[in-house]
PAZAPA-4460 file (N, C-alpha, C; in steps of 0.05 Angstrom, whole numbers, plus 32768, in hexadecimal, padded with zeros to 4 digits):
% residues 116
    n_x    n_y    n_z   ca_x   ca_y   ca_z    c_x    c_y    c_z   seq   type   mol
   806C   8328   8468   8067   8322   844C   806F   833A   843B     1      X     A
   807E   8336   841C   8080   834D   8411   806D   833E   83F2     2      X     A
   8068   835C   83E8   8060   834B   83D2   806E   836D   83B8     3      X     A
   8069   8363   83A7   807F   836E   838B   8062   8371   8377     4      X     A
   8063   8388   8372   8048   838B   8362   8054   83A3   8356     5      X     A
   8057   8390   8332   805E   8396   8317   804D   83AC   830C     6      X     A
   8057   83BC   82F2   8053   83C7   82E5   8053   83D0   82CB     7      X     A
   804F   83D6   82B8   805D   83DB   8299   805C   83C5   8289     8      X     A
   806E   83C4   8277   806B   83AB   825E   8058   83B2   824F     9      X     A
   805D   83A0   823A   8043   83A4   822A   805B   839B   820D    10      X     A
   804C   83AA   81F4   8050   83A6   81DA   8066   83C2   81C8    11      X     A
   807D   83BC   81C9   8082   83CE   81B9   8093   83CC   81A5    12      X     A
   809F   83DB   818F   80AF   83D1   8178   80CA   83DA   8182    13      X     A
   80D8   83C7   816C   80EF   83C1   8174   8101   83DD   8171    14      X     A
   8114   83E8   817B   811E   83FB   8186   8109   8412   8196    15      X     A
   80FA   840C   81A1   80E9   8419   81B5   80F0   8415   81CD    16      X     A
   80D9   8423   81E5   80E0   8427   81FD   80C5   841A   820A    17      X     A
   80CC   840C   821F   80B3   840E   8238   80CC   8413   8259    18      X     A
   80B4   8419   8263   80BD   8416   8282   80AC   83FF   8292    19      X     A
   80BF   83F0   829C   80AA   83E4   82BD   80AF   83F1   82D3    20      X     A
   809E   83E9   82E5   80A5   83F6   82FF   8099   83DB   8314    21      X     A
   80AB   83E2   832F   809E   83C8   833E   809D   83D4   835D    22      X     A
   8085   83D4   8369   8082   83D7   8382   8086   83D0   838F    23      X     A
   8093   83C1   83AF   8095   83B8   83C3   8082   83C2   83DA    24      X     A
   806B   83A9   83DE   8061   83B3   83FC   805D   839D   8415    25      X     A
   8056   8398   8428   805C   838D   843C   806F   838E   8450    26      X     A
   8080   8387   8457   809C   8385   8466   80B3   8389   8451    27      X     A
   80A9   83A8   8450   80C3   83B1   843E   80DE   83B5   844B    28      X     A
   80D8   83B9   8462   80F4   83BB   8473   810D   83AB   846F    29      X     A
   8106   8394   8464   8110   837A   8465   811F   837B   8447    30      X     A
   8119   8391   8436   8119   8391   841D   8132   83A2   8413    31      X     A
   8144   839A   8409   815F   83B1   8401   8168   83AD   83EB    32      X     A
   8161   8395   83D6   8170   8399   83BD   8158   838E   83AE    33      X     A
   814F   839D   8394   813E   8397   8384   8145   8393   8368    34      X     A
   812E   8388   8356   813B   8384   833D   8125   837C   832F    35      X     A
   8132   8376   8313   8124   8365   8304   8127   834A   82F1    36      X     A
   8126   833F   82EF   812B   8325   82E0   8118   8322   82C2    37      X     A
   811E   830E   82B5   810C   830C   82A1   8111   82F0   8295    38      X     A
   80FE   82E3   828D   8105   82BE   8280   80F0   82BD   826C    39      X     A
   80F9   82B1   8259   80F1   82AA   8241   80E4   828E   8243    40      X     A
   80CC   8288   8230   80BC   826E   8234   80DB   8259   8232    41      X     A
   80D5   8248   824F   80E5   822B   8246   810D   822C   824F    42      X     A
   810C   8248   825B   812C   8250   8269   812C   825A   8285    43      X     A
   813A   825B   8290   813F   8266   82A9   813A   8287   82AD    44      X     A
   8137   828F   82C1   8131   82A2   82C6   8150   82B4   82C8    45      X     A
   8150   82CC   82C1   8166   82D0   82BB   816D   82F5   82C3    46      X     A
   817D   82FA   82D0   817B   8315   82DB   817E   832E   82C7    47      X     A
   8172   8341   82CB   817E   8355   82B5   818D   8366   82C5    48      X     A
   817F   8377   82E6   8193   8386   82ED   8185   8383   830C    49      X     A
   818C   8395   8322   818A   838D   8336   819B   83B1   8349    50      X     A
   8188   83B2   8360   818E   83D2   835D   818E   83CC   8380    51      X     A
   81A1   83D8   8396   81A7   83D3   83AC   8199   83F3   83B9    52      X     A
   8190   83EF   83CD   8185   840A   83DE   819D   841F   83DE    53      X     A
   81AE   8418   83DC   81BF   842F   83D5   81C6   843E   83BF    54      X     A
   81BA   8431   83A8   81B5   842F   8384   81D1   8420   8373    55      X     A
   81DB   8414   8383   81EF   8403   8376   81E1   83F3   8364    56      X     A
   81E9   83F4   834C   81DE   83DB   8330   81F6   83C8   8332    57      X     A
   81EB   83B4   8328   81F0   8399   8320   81E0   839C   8305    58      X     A
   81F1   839A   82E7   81DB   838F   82D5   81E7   8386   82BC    59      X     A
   81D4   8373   82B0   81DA   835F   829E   81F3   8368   8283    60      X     A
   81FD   8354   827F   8208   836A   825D   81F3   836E   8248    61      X     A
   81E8   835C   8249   81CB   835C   8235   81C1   8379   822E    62      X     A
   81BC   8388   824A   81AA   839F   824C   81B7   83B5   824E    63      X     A
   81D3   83AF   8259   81E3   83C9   825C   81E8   83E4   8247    64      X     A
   81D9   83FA   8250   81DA   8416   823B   81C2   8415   8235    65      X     A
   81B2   83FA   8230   8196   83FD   8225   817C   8402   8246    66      X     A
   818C   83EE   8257   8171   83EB   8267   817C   8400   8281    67      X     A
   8168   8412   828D   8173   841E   82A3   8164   841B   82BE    68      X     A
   8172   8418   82D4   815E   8409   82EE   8162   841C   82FF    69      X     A
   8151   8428   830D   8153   8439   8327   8133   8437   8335    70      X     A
   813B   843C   8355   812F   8436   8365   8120   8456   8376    71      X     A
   8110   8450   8381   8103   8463   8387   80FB   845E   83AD    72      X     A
   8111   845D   83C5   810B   844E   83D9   80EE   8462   83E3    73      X     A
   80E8   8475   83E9   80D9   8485   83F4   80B8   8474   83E1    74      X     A
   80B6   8472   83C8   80A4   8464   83C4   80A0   843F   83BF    75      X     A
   80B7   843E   83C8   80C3   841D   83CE   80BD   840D   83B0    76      X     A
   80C5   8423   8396   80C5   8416   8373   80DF   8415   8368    77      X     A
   80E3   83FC   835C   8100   8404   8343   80E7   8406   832E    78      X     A
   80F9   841D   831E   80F2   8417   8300   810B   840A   82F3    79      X     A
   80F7   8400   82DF   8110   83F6   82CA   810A   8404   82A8    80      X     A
   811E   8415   82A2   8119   842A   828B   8125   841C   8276    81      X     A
   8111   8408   825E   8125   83F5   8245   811D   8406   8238    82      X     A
   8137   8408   8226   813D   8420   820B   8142   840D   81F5    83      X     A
   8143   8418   81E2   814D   8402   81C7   8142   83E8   81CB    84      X     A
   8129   83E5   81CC   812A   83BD   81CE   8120   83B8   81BB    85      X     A
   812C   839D   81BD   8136   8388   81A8   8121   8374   81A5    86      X     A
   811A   8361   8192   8109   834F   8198   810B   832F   81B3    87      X     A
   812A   8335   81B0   8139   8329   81C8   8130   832E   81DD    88      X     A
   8128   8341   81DF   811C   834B   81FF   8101   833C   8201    89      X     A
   80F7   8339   81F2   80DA   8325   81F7   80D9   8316   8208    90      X     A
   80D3   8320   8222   80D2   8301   8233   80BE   830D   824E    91      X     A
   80BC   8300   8260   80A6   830F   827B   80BB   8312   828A    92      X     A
   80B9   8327   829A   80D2   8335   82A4   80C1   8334   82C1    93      X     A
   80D0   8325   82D7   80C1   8328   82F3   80DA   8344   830A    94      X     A
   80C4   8349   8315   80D5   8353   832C   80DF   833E   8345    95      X     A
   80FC   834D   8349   80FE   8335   8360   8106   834E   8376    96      X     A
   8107   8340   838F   8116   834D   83A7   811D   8330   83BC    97      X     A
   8131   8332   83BF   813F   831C   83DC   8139   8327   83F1    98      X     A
   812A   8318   8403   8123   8325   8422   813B   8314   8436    99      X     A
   8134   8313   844C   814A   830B   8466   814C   82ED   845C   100      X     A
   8158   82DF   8468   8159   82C3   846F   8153   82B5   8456   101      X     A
   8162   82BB   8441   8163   82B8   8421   8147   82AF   840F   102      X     A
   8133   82BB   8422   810C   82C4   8412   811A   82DA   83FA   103      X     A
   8105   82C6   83E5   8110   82DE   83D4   80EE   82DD   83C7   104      X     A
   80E8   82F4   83C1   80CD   8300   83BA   80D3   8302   839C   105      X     A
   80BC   82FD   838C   80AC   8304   8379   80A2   8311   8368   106      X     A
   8096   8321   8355   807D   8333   834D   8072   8315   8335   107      X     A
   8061   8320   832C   804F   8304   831D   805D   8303   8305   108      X     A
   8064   831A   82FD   8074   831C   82E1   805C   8329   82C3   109      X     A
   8071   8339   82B8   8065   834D   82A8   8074   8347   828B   110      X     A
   805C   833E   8273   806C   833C   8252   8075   834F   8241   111      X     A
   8087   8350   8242   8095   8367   822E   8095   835B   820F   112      X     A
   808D   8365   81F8   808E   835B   81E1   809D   8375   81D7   113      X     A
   80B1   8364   81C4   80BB   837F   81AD   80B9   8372   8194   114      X     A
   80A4   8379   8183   80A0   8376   816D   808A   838B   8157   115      X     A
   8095   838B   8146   8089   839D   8131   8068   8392   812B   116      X     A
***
């Protein structure tokens, strides 16, 4: 079993900063590319960036220059560092990770608000 236990979010104004962070524990072994996603009431879930054990990114145009993702393997966390956000960014942002045999894990998901 792995489980993804979130961090951060909260309330901030528009051109501000938060960080999340997301833990991996259980059968982390199993575990090599992490990330985060985020969906808005009533749309699909939708990726922002996505960070490989080797620190290769994958990430959205949306966030690009604003949002920064890096991983921490020794304490098995990505952070995700959003700069400049927008009220666009308003949405619950989950952690994900893909395990073996196309299991793909979770975190419960954390609300980011940007508003004055």
């Amino acid at each position: 079993q792995v489980q993804l236990v979130e961090s951060g979010g909260g309330l901030v104004q528009p051109g501000g900063s938060l960080g999340l962070s997301c833990t991996v524990s259980g059968d982390t072994f199993t575990i090599y590319n992490m990330g985060w996603y985020r969906q808005a009431p009533g749309k699909e879930r939708d990726v922002v960036a996505t960070i490989n054990i080797s620190g290769n990114l994958v990430e959205d145009d949306s966030v690009k220059g604003r949002f920064t993702l890096s991983r921490d393997n020794t304490r098995r966390t990505v952070f995700l560092q959003m700069n400049n956000l927008k009220p666009a960014d308003t949405v619950v942002y989950f952690c994900y990770a893909p395990g073996l045999y196309g299991s793909q894990y979770w975190g419960k998901g954390t609300a980011v608000t940007v508003a004055h």
